[in-house]
N, C-alpha and C positions, 0 to 999 in steps of 0.2 A: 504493500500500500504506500510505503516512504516513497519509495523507489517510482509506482507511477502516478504521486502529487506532485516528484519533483520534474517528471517527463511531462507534464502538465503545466508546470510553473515553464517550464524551459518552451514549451510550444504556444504557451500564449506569450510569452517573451519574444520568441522570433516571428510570431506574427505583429506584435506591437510595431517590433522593431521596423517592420517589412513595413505595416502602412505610415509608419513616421517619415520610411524612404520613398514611399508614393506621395505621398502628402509633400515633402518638399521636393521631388520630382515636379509634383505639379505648380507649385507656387513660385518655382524657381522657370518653369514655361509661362505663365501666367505672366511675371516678371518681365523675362525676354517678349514675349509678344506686346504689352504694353510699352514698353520701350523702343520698340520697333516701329507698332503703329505712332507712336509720336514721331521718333526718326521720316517717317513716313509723309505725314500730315504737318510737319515744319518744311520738309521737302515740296512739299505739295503746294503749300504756301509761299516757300518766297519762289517755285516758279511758277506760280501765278501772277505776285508781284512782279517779275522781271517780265514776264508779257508784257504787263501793264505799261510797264513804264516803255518798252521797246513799241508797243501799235502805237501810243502817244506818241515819242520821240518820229516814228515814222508820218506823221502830219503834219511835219515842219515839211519835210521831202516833196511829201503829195502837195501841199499847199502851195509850195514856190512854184512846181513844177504846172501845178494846176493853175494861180496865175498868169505863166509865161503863153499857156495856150490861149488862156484866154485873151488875153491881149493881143494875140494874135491872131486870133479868128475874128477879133472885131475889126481889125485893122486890116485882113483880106478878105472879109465879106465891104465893105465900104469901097476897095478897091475894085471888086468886084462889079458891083453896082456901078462904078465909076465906068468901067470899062464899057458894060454894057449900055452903057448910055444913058443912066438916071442922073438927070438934070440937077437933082438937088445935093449928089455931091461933088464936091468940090477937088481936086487934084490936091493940093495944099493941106486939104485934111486927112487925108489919108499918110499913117509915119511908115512907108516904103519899108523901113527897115527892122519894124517890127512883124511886118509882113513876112517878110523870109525869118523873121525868128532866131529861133537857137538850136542846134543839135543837144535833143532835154534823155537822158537817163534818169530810171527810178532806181532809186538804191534805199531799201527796206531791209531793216532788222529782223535777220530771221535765225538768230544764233538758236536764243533759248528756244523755240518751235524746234528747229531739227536735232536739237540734241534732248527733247525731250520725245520725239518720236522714233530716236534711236535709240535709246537707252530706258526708258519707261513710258512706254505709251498710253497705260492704262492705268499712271500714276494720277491722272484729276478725278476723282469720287463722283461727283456730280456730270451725269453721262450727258447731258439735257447741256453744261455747259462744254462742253469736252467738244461734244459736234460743232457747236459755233464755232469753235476753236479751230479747230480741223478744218472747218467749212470758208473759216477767215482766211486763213493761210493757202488752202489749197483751190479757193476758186476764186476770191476777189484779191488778191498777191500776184495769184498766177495770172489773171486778168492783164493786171498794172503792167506786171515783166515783160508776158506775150504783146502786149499792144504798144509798150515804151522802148523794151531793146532788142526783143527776138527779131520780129515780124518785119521783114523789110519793106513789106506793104505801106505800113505805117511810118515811117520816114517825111514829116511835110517838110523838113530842112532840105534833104536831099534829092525830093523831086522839084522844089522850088528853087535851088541853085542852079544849077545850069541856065534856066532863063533870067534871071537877075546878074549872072556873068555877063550874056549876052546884051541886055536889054539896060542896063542899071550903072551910075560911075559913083566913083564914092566921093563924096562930098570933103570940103575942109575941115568942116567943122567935123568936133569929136562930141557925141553920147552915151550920158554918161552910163552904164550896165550897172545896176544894185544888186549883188546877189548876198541878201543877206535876208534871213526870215526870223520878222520877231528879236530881232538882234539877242540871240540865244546863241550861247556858247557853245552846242551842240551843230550848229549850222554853219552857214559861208554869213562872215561877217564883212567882205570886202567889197570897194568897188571898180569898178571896171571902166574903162574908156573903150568904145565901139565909135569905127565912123559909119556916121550917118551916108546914105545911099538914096540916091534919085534918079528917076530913068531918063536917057539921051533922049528919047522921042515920044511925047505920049501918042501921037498917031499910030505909029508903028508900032506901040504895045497894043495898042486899040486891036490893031488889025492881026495878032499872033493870038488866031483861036486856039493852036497849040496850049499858048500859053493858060489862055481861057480856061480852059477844060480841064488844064494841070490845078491851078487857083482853086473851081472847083471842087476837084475830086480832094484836094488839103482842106477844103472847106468842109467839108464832111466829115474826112478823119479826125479832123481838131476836133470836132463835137464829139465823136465817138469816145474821142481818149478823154477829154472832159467830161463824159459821163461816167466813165470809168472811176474814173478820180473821186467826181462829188459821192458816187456810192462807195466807194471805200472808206471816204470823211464819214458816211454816213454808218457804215456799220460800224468803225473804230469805235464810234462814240457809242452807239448802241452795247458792242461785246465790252468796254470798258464798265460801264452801267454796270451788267451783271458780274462781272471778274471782281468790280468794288463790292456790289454785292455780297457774291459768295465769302470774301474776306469777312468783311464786318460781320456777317450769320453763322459763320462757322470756322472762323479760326480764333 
């Protein structure tokens, strides 16, 4: 009877023992995974943050660039009209050399997106924000890229130069180019001296429907890439909304 109280004392002994080694088994997992999901969900957060602040940062880009069209499509639709003979504008109001424009590149932040879709793609929780996200970068970015530097379609600099070679002398006078936006440390804060440009003949531009039809067809593409533009102004600010959002409700 000594003998099996103490094979008794000894077996609930080595059972105690065993669930005190399950027991911190599991509190030492318990442990590791809460500290994980934080690792996790701090991660989760400042690359939410760094989005944030990079689609922002990317509006200074769009906006200059969105500018530069613009003022140039007002400036070859006016010419335009001039050409074709509406009386009400004047040669003189039209700035020729805004007309031919600038060779414009988008240059968009897209570090934190591709290294968060290399390396944790299924790192944002919120699936409903995830897609915008996705949706931002991969159709209104690809947009901007495809219509600003791919596409040689779209080109209004390099289909309008050869005829302002042709058609156009440059002037004495020097103006002035501002490429700074916001005067923000993140941007071009310089200025530029461009000469001004005016054409040898306005008859003979009159009469180069060549040229006509080239005018045109930039007149159209300016609009296209400025639409481009105003909807990515417009989503930035919309996926910003919710990106502030989800910070402030869950981190």
């Amino acid at each position: 009877m000594i003998k099996e109280n103490r094979a008794t004392k000894y077996a609930l002994y080595a059972i105690g023992e065993i669930i005190l080694v399950v027991i911190g088994i599991l509190i030492a997992l318990q442990i590791n995974n809460w500290n994980q999901h934080r690792i996790t969900k701090n991660t989760e957060r400042d690359t939410l943050k760094n989005l944030l602040e990079e689609i922002q940062l990317d509006t200074l880009d769009i906006g200059f660039n969105l500018q530069l069209h613009k003022t140039s499509l007002e400036n070859a639709e006016r010419l335009f009209k001039f050409l074709s003979g509406d009386s009400s504008i004047q040669s003189d109001s039209v700035n020729f050399t805004e007309v031919l424009g600038n060779p414009v590149v988008a240059i968009l932040n897209t570090s934190t997106y591709t290294s968060l879709v290399n390396s944790s793609p299924n790192l944002i929780s919120n699936q409903v924000l995830k897609k915008k996200i996705f949706v931002h970068y991969n159709l209104v970015y690809t947009s901007i890229i495809e219509v600003e530097n791919r596409s040689t379609g779209f080109k209004p600099y390099d289909k309008l130069l050869p005829f302002f070679q042709k058609h156009f002398s440059v002037d004495k006078e020097f103006k002035s180019l501002s490429l700074s936006s916001n005067n923000s440390t993140d941007y071009f804060n310089e200025d530029y001296k461009r000469t001004s440009l005016f054409p040898k003949n306005i008859e003979l531009l009159k009469s180069d429907d060549e040229f006509k039809v080239t005018l045109s067809e930039v007149i159209y593409l300016r609009s296209i890439t400025i639409s481009v533009y105003q909807e990515a102004l417009k989503r930035i600010k919309e996926l910003s909304n919710e990106i502030n959002m989800e910070l402030n409700n869950n981190f």
